[in-house]
N, CA, C and O atoms as a GROMACS GRO file, in nm:
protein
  524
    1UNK      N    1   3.804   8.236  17.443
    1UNK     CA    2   3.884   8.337  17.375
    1UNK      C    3   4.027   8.327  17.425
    1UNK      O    4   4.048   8.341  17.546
    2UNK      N    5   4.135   8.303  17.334
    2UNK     CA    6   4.272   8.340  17.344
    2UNK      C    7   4.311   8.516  17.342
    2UNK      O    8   4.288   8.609  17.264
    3UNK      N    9   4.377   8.500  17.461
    3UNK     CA   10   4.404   8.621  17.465
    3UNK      C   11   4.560   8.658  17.518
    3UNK      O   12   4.598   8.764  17.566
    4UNK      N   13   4.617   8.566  17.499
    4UNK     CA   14   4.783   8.564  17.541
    4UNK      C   15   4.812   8.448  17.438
    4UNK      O   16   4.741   8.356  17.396
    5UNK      N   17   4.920   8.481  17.418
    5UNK     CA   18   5.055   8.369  17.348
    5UNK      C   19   5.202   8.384  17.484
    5UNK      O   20   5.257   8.459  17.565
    6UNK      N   21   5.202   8.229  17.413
    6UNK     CA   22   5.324   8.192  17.554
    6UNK      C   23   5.431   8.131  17.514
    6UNK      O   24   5.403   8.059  17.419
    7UNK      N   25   5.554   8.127  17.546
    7UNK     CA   26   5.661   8.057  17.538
    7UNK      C   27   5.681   7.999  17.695
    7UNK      O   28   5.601   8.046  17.775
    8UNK      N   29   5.784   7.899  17.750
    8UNK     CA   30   5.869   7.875  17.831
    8UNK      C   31   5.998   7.805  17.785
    8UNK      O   32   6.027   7.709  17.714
    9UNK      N   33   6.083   7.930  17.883
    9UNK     CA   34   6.219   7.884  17.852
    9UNK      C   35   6.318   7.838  17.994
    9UNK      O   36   6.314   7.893  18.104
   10UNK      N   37   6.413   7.711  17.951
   10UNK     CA   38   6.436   7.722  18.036
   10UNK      C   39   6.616   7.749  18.114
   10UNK      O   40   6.710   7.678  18.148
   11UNK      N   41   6.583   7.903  18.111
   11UNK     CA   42   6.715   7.963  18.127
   11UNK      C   43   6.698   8.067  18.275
   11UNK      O   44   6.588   8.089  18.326
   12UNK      N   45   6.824   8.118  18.327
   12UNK     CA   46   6.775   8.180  18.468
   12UNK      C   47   6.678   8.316  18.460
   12UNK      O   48   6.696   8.406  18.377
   13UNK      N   49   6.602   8.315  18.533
   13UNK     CA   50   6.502   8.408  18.499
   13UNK      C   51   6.561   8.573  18.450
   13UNK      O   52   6.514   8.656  18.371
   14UNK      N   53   6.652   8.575  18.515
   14UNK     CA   54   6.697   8.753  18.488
   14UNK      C   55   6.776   8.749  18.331
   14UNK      O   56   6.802   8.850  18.266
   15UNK      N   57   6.804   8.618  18.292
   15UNK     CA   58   6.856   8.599  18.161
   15UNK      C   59   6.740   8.634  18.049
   15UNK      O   60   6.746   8.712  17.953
   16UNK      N   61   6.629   8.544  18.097
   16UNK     CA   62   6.497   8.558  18.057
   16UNK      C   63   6.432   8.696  18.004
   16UNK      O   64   6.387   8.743  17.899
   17UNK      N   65   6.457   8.740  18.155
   17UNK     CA   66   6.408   8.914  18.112
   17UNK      C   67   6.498   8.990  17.985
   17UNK      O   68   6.467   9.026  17.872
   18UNK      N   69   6.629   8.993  18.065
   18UNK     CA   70   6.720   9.060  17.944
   18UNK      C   71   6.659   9.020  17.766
   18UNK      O   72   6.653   9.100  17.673
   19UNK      N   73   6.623   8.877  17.766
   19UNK     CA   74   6.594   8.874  17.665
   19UNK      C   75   6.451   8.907  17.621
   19UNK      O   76   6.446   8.965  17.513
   20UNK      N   77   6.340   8.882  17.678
   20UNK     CA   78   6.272   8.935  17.620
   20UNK      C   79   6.252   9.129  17.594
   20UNK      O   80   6.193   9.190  17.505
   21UNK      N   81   6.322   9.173  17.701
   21UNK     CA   82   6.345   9.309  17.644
   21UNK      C   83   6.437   9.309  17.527
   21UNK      O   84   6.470   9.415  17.475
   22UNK      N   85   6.480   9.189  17.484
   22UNK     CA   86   6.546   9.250  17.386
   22UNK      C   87   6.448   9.239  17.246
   22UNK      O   88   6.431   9.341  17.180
   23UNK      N   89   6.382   9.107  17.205
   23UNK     CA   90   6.287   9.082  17.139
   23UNK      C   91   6.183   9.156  17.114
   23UNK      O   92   6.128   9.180  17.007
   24UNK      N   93   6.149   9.204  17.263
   24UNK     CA   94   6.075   9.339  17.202
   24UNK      C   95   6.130   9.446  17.145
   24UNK      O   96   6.071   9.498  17.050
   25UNK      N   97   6.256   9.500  17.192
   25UNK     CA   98   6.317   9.596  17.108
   25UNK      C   99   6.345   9.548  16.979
   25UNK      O  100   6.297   9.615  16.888
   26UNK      N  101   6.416   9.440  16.946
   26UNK     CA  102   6.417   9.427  16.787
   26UNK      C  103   6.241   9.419  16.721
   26UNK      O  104   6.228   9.349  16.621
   27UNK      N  105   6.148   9.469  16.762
   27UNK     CA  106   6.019   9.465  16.679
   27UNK      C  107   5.963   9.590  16.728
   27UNK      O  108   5.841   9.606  16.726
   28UNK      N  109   6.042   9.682  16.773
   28UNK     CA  110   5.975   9.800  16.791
   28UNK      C  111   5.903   9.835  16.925
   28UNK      O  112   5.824   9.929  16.932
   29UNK      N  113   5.935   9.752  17.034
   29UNK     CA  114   5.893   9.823  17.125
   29UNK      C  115   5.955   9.826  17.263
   29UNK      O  116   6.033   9.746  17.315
   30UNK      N  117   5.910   9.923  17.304
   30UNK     CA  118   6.010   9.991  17.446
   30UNK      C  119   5.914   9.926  17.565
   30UNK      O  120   5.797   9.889  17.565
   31UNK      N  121   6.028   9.928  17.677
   31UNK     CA  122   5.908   9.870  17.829
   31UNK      C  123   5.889   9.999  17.888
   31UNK      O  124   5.978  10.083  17.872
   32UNK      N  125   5.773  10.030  17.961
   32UNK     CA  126   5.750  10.136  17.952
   32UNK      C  127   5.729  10.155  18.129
   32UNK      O  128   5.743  10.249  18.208
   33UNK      N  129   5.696  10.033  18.137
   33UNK     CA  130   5.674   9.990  18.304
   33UNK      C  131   5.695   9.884  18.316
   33UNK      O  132   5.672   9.803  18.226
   34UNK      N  133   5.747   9.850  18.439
   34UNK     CA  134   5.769   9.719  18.487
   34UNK      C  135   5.712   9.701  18.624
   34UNK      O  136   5.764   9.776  18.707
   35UNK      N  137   5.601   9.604  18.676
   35UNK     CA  138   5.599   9.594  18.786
   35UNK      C  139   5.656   9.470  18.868
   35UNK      O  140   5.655   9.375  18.789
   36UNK      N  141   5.703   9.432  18.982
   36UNK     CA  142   5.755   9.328  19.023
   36UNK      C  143   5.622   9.299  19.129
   36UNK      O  144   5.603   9.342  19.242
   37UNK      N  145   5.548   9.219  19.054
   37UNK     CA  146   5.446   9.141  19.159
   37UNK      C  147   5.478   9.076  19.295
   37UNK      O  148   5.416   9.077  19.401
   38UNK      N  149   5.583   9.024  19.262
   38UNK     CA  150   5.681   8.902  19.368
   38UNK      C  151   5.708   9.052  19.516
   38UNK      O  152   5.710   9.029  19.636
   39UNK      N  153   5.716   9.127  19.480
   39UNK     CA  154   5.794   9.254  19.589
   39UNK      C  155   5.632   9.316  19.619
   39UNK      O  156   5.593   9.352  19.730
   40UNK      N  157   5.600   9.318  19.570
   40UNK     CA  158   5.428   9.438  19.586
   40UNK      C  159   5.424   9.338  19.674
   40UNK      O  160   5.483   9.359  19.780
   41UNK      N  161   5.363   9.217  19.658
   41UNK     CA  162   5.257   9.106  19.718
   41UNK      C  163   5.383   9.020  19.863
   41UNK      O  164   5.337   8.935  19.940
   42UNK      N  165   5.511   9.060  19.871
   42UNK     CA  166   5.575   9.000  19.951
   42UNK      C  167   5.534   9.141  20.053
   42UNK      O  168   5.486   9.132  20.165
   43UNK      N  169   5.561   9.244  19.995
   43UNK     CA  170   5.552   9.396  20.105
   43UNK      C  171   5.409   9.411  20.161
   43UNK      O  172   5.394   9.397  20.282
   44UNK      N  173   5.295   9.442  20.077
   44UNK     CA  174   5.172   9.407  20.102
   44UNK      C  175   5.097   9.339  20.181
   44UNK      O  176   5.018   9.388  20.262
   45UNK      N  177   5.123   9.182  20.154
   45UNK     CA  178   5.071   9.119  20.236
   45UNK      C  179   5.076   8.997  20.302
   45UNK      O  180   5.000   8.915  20.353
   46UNK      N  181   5.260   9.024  20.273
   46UNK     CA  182   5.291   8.917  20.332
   46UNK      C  183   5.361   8.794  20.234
   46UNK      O  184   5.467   8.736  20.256
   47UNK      N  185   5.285   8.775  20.139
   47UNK     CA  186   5.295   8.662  20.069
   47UNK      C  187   5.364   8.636  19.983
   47UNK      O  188   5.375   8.716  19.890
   48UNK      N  189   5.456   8.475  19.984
   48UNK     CA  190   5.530   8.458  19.940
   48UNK      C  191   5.529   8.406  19.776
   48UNK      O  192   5.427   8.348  19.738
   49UNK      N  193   5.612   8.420  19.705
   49UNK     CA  194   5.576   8.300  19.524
   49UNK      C  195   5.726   8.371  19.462
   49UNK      O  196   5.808   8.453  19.504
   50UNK      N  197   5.714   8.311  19.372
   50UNK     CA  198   5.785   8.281  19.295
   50UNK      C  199   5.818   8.444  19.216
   50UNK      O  200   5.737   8.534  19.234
   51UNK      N  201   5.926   8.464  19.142
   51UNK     CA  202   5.949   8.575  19.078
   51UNK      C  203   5.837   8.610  18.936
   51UNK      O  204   5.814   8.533  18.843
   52UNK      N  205   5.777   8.757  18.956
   52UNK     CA  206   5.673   8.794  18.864
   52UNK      C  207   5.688   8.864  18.829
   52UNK      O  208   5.680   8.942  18.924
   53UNK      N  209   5.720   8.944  18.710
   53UNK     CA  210   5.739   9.095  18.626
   53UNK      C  211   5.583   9.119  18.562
   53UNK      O  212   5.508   9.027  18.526
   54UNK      N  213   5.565   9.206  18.559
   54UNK     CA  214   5.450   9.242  18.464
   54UNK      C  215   5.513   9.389  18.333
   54UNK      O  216   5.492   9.505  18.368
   55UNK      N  217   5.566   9.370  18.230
   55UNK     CA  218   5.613   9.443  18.187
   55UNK      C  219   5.522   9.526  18.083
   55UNK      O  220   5.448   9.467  18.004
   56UNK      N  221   5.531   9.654  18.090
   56UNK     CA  222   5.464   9.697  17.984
   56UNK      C  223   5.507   9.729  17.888
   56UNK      O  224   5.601   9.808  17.899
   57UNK      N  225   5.466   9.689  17.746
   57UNK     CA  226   5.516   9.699  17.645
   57UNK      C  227   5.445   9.768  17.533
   57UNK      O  228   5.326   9.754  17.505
   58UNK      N  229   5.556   9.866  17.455
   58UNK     CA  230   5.453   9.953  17.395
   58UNK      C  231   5.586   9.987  17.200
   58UNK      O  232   5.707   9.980  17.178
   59UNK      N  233   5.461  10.022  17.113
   59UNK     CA  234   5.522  10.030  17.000
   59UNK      C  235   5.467  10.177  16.984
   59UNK      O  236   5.356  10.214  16.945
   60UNK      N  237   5.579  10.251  17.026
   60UNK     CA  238   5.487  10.395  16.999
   60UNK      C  239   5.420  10.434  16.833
   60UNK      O  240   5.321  10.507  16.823
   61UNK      N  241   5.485  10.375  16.716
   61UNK     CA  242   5.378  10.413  16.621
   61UNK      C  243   5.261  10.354  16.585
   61UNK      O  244   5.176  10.397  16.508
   62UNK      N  245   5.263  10.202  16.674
   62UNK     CA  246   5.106  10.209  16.653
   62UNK      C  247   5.022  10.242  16.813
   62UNK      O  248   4.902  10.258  16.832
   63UNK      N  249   5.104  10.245  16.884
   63UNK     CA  250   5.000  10.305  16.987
   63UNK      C  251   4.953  10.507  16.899
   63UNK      O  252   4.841  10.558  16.896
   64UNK      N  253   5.058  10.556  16.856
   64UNK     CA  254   4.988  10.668  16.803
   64UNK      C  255   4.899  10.650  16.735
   64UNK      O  256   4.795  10.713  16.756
   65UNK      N  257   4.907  10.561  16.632
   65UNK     CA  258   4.809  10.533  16.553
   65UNK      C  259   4.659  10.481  16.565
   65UNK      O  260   4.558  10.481  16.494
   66UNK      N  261   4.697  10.433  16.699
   66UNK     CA  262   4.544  10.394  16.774
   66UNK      C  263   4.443  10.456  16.890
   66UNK      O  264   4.336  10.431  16.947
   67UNK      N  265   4.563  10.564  16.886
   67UNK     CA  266   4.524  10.717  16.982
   67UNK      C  267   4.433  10.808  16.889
   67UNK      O  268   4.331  10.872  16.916
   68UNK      N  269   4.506  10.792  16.767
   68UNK     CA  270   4.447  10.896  16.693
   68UNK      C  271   4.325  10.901  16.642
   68UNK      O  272   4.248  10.995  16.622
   69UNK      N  273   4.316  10.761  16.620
   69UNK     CA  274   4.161  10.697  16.599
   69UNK      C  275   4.030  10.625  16.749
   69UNK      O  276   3.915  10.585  16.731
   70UNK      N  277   4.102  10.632  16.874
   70UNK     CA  278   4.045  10.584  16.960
   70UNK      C  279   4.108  10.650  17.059
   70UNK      O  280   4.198  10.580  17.105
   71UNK      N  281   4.097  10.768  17.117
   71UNK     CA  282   4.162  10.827  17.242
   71UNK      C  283   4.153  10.752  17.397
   71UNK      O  284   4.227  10.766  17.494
   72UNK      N  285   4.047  10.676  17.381
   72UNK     CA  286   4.012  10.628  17.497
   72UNK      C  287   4.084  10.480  17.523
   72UNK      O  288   4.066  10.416  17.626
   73UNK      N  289   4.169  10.434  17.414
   73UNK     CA  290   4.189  10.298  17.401
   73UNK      C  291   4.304  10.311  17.493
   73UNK      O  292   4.366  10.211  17.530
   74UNK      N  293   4.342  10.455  17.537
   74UNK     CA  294   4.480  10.439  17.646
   74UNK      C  295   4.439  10.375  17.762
   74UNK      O  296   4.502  10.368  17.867
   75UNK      N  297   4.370  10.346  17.746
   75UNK     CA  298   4.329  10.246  17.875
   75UNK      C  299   4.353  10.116  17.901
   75UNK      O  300   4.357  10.061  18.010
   76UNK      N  301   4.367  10.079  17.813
   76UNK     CA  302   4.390   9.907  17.745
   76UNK      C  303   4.534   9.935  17.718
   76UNK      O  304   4.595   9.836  17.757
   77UNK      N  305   4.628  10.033  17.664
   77UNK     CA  306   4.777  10.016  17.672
   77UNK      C  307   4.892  10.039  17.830
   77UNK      O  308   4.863  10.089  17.939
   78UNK      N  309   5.014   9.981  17.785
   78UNK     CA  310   5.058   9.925  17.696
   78UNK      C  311   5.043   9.837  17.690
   78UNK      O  312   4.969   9.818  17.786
   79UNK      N  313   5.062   9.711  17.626
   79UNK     CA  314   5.040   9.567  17.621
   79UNK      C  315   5.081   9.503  17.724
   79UNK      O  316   5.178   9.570  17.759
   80UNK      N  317   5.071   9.414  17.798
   80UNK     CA  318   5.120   9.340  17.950
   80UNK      C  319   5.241   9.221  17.879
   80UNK      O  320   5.222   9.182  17.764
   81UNK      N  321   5.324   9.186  17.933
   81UNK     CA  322   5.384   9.119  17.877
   81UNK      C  323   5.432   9.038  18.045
   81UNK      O  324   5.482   9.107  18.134
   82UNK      N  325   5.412   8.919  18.058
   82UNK     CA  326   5.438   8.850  18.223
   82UNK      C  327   5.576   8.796  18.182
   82UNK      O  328   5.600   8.748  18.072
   83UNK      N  329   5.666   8.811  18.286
   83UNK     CA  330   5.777   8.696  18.267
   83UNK      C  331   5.776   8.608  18.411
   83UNK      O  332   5.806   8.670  18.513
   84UNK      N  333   5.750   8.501  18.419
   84UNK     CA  334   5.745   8.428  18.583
   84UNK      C  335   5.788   8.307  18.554
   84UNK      O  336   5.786   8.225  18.462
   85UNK      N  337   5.838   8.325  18.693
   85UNK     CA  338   5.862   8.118  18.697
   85UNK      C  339   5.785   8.055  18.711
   85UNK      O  340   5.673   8.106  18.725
   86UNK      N  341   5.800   7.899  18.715
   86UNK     CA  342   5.690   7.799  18.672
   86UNK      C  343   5.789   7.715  18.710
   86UNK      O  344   5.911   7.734  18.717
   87UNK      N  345   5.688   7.569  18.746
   87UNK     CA  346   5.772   7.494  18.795
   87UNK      C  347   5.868   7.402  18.610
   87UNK      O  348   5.974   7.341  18.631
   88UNK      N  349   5.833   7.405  18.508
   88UNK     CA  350   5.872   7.336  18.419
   88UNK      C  351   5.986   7.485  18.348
   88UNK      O  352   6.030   7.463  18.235
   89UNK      N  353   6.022   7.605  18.406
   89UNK     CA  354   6.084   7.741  18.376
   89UNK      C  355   6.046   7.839  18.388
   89UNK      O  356   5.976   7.856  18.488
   90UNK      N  357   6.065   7.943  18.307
   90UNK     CA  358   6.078   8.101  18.317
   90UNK      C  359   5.925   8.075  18.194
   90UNK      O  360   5.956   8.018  18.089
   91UNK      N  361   5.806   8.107  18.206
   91UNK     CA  362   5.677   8.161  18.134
   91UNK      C  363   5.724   8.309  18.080
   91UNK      O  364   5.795   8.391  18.137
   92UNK      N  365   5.661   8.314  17.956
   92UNK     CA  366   5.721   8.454  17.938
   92UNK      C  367   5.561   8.468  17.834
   92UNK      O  368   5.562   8.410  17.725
   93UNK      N  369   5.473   8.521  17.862
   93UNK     CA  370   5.305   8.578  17.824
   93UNK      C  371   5.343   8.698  17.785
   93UNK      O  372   5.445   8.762  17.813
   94UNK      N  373   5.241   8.728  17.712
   94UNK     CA  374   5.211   8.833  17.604
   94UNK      C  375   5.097   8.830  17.560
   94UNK      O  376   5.057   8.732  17.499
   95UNK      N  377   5.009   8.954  17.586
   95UNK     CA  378   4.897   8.975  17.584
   95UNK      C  379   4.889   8.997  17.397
   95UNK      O  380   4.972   9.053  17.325
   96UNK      N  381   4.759   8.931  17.357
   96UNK     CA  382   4.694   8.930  17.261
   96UNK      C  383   4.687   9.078  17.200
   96UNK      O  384   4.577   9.048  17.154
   97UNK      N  385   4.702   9.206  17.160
   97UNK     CA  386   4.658   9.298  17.110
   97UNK      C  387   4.540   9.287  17.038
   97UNK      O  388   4.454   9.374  17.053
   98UNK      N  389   4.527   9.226  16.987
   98UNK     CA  390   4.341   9.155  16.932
   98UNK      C  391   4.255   9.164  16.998
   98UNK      O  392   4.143   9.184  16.950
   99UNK      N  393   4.272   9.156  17.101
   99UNK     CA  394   4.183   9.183  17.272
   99UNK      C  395   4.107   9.350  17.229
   99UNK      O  396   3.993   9.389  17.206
  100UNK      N  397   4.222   9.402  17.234
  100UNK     CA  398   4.218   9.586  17.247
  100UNK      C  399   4.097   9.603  17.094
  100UNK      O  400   3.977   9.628  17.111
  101UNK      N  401   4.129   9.593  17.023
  101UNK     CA  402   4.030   9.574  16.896
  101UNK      C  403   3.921   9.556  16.928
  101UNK      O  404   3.833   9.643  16.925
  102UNK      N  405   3.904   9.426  16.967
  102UNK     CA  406   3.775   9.336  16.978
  102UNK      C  407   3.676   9.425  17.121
  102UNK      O  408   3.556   9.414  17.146
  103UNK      N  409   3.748   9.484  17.171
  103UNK     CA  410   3.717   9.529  17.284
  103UNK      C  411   3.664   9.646  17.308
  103UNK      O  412   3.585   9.666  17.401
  104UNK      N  413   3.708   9.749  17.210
  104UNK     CA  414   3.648   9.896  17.168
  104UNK      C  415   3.552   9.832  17.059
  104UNK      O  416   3.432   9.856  17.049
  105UNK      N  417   3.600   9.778  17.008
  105UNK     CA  418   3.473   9.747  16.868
  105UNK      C  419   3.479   9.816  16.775
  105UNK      O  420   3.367   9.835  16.726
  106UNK      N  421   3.572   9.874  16.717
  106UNK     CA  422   3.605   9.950  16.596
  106UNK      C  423   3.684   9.905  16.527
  106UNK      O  424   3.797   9.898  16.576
  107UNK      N  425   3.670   9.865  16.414
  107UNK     CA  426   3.704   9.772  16.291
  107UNK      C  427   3.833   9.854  16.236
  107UNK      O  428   3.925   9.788  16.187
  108UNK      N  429   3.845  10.016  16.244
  108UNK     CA  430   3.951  10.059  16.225
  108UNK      C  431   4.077  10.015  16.265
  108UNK      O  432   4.175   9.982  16.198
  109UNK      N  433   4.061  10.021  16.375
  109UNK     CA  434   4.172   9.980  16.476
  109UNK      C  435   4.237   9.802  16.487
  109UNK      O  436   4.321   9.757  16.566
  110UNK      N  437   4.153   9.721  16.365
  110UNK     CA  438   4.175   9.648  16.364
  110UNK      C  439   4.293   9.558  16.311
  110UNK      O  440   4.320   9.440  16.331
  111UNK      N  441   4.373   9.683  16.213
  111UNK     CA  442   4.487   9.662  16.166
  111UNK      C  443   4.584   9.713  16.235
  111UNK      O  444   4.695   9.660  16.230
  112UNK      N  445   4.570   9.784  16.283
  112UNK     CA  446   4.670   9.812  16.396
  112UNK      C  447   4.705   9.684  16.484
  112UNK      O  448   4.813   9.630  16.505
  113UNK      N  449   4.593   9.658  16.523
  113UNK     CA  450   4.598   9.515  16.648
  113UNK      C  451   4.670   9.417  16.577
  113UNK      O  452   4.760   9.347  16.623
  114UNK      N  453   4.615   9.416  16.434
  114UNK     CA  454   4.720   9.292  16.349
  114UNK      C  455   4.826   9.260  16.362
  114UNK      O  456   4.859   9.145  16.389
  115UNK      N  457   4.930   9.387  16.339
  115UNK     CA  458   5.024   9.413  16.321
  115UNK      C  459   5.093   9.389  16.426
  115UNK      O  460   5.205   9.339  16.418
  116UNK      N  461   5.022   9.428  16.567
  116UNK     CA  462   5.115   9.484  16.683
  116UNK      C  463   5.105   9.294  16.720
  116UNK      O  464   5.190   9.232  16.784
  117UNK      N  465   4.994   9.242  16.666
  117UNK     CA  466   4.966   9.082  16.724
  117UNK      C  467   5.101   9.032  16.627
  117UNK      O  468   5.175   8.960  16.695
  118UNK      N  469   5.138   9.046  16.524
  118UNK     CA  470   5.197   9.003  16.426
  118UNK      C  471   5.390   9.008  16.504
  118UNK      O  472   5.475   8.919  16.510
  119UNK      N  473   5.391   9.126  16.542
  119UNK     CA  474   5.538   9.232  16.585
  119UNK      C  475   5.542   9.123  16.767
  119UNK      O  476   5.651   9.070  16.789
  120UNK      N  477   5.502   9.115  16.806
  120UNK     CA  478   5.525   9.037  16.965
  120UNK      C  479   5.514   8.882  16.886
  120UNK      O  480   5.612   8.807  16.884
  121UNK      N  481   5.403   8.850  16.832
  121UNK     CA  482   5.435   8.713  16.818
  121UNK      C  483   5.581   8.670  16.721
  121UNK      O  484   5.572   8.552  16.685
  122UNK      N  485   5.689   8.725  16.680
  122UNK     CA  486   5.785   8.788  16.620
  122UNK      C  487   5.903   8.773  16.763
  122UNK      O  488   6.004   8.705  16.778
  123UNK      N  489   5.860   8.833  16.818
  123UNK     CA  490   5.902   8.855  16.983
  123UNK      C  491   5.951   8.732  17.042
  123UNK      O  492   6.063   8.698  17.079
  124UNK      N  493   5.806   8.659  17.042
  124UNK     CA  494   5.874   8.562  17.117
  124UNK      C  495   5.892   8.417  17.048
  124UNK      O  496   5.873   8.317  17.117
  125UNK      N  497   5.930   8.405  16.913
  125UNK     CA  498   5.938   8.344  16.811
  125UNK      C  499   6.093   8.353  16.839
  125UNK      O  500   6.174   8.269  16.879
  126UNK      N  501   6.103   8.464  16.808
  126UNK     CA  502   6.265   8.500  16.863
  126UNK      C  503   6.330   8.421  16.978
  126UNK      O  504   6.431   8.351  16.989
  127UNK      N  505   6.208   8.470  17.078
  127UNK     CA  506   6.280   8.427  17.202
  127UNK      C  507   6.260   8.274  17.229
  127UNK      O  508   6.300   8.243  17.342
  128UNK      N  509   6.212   8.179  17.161
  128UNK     CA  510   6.169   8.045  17.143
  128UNK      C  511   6.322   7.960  17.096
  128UNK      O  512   6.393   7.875  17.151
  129UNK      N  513   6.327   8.044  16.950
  129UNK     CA  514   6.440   7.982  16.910
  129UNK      C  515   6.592   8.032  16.961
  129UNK      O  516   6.701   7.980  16.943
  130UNK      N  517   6.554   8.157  17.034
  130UNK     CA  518   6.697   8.163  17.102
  130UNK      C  519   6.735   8.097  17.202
  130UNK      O  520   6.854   8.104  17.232
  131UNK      N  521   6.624   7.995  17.297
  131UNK     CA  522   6.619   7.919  17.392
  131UNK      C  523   6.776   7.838  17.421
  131UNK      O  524   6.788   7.758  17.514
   0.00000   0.00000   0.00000
């Protein structure tokens, strides 16, 4: 099972970020959290790597729309979106929304997932050819 779509670009990573927050904003969605893996896991326990964002990404009208029909699916949002280095550039992942669907098992919610799969892959289509 695919459950991420990926780009790599190869531009400086904080350029990287700027842009994919922007890609998501031109398709409707806000970051809602950001975690810096690279700082948790250097403070934690020591250990060293490479720069890691875990961003969360969210389209509030279809996350309403998938609240309204699945209250429990807040569990599975917002969407994860990774930006990290790599030795060939900046990886920039994006979680499948198809996942969230397939995962509650309600066929309703399955157009929602379409869409939101449709709106990120959009995202980083963007961010491919803005390379």
């Amino acid at each position: 099972m695919i459950f991420e779509e990926s780009v790599v670009l190869t531009r400086p990573f904080e350029e990287v970020v700027s842009r994919v927050r922007d890609a998501l904003a031109s398709q409707g969605f806000g970051v809602l959290t950001e975690i810096d893996v690279q700082a948790t896991l250097r403070e934690k326990l020591g250990k060293t790597m490479g720069r890691y964002l875990i961003l969360g990404a969210c389209n509030p009208p279809l996350a309403s729309r998938a609240l309204d029909l699945e209250p429990q699916v807040g569990v599975l949002l917002p969407c994860n979106v990774v930006v990290r280095e790599a030795e060939d550039g900046v990886v920039v992942e994006a979680m499948d929304p198809g996942v969230i669907a397939t995962l509650v098992g309600q066929p309703e919610l399955e157009p929602i997932a379409d869409e939101a799969r449709r709106l990120i892959g959009e995202a980083l289509t963007r961010l491919s050819t803005s390379a």
